[in-house]
N, C-alpha and C positions, 0 to 999 in steps of 0.2 A: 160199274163193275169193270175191274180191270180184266179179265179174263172172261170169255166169250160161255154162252150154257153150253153150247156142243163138247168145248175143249173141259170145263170139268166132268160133264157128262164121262168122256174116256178118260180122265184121272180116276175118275170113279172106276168105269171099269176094268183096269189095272187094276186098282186096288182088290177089285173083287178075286180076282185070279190070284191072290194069297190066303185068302179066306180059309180057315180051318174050320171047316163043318163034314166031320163025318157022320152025324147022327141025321140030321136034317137033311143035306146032301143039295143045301141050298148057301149057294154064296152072293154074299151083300158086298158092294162095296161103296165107300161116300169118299167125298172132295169137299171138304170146307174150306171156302175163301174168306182171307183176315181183309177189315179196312186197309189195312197197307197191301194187298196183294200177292200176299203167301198163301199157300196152298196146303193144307195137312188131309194126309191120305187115311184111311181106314177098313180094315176089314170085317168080318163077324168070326168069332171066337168062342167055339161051342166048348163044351168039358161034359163028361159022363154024367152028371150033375147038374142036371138041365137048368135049374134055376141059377147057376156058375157064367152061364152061358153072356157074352155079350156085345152088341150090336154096333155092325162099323161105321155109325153115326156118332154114337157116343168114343169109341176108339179114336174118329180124326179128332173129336172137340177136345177129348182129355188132353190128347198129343198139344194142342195150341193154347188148353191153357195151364199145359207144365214148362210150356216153351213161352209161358208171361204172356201168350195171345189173350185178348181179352174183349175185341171189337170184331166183330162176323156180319158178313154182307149177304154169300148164298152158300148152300148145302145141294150138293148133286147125290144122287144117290142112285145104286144100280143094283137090283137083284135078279139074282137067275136071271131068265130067259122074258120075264114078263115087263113088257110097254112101261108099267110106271110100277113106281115101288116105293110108297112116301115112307117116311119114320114111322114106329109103331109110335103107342103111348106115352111110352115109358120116356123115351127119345126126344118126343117130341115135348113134355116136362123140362127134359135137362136142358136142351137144347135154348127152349124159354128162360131159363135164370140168367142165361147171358146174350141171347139174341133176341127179342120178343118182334122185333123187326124181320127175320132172315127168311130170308125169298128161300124157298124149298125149288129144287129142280130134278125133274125126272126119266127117266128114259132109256135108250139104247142107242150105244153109239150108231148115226146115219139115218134114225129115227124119231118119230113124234117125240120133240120134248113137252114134257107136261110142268107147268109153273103154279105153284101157290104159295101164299103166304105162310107162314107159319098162325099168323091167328088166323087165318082159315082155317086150320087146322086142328088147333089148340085156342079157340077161343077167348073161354073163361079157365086161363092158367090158375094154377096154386101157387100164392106167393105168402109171406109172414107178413107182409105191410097191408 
């Protein structure tokens, strides 16, 4: 991994500090690292229309791969104020059609980082093959 967990850890939490959630009043923020060693930031993005609503996990991934990223190594992610904060479900789906490898990383910047796989996480993925 070219860049260290602490350091996406606070890209993450940058990220989170733009977060638009007025409804929830909880902001997420993630740091996905490419095989070449770019970084795409993401926030969570609510709308009155809760099911509108969406997660700044999926936000860094879209960003990387409308920008032709297509290879992912780890996903930092940071919400509110609690110790760890993995991808929900849903995330953790999308996340799988293009990373089924990606090291998940968690925490607060200065504090416990928490590390898992993504099949830890997500197992037995949905795939069409």
């Amino acid at each position: 991994m070219a860049c260290n967990p602490e350091d996406l850890i606070a890209m993450a939490a940058g990220a989170k500090e733009k977060a638009y959630a007025p409804y929830s009043r909880f902001q997420v923020g993630a740091a996905l690292l490419t095989a070449g060693g770019k970084v795409y930031t993401g926030c969570n993005i609510e709308n009155a229309s809760y099911s509108l609503t969406i997660c700044a996990e999926r936000v860094a991934l879209f960003q990387a791969v409308a920008a032709s990223e297509r290879e992912f190594v780890a996903l930092a992610v940071v919400g509110g104020d609690l110790t760890a904060c993995f991808p929900c479900g849903a995330c953790r789906q999308v996340l799988a059609e293009f990373a089924p490898e990606l090291e998940i990383i968690t925490g607060q910047p200065g504090g416990t980082v928490h590390r898992r796989s993504l099949k830890e996480l997500l197992p037995d993925t949905f795939t069409l093959k």
